[in-house]
PAGU-109935 format. One record per residue (C-alpha): residue in three letters; z, y, x. Coordinates in pm, whole numbers, plus 50000, padded with zeros to 5 digits. Each point is the difference from the previous one (the first is absolute). Layout:
<recs>
ALAZYX
...
</recs>
This chain:
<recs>
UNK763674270545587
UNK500454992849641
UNK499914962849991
UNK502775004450316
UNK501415023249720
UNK500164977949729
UNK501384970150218
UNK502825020850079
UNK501025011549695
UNK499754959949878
UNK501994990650304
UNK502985023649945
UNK500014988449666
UNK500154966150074
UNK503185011750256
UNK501805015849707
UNK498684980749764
UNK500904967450128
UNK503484994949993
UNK502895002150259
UNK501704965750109
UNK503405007349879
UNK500395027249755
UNK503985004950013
UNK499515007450381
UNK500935032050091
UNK497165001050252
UNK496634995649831
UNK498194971250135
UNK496505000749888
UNK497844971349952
UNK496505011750110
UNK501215019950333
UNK497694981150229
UNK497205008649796
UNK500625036249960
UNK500335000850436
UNK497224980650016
UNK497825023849831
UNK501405028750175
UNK499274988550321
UNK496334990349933
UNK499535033249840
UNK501625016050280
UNK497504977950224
UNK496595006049830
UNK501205035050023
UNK500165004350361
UNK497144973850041
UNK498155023649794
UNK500965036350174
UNK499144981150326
UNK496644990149924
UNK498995026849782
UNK501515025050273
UNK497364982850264
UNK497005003049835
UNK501265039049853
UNK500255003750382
UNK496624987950136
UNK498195013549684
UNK501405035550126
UNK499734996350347
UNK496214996250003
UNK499975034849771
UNK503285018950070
UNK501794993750262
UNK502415023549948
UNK500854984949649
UNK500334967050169
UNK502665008850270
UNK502485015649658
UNK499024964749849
UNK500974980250259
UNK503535020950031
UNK500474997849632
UNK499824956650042
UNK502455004550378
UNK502625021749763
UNK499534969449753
UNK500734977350253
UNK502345020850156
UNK501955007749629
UNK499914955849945
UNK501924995050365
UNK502715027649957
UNK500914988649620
UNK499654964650123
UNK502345008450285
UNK502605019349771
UNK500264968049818
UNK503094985149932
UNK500054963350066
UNK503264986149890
UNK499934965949812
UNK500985004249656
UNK502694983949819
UNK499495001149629
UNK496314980950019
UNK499654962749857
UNK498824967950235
UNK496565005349902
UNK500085035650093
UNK501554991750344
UNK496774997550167
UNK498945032649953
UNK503855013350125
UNK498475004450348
UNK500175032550235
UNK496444997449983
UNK499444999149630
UNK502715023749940
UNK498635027650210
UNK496694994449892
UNK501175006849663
UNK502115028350087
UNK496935013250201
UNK497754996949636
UNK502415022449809
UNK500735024050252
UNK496115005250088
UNK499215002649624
UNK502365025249922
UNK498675017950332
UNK496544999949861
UNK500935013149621
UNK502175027850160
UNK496345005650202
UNK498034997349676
UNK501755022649820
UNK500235024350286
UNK496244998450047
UNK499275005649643
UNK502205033050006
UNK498685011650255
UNK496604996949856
UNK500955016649712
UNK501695028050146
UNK497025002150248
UNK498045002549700
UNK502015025049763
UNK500265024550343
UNK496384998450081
UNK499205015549661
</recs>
């Protein structure tokens, strides 16, 4: 998690950092904009990869003790999966028309939802975050 951290935060420097093709343009145009998608999307990747295969063996290390506790598992992955196809879904597709040649071949429905579907399921997750930690705490502060 850290080295992914530290990668990141060299990446978006390198985006800012790097320069935009023509300055006086009204519209930025940043040099290093297939990089920075690029590393979203393998982050993005090796994060599902991850929840899917660490979800499995959660699942049939539980099973064998709790089965209970293994049924909530596998609902929490299916709401997952469930959260990825509806913000994927609510994606909006349309070409854009402000993007330079090289970025072109990222300017697919495809990519664009799949990006779309990344921001919308991360803010979906913080807003879950935070809510979980509140309610922890407030769990916490009544139970005294």
């Amino acid at each position: 998690m850290l080295i992914i951290s530290l990668i990141t935060v060299v990446v978006v420097g390198i985006f800012f950092g790097g320069g935009v093709v023509d300055p006086a343009a009204e519209v930025k145009d940043f040099v290093y904009t297939d990089l920075l998608l690029n590393w979203t999307y393998l982050v993005f990747f090796i994060t599902i990869i991850a929840l899917v295969v660490l979800g499995v063996w959660q699942y049939t290390s539980v099973l064998k003790t709790n089965p209970k506790s293994a049924v909530m598992s596998l609902g929490v992955l299916v709401l997952f999966a469930l959260m990825l196809i509806v913000t994927y879904s609510m994606g909006d597709g349309t070409p854009l028309t402000t993007l330079n040649a090289d970025s072109q071949t990222y300017n697919t429905s495809f990519w664009l939802k799949c990006t779309d579907m990344w921001l919308m399921s991360t803010i979906i997750l913080f807003v879950l975050i935070i809510a979980a930690i509140a309610w922890g705490t407030v769990k916490r502060i009544m139970s005294k």
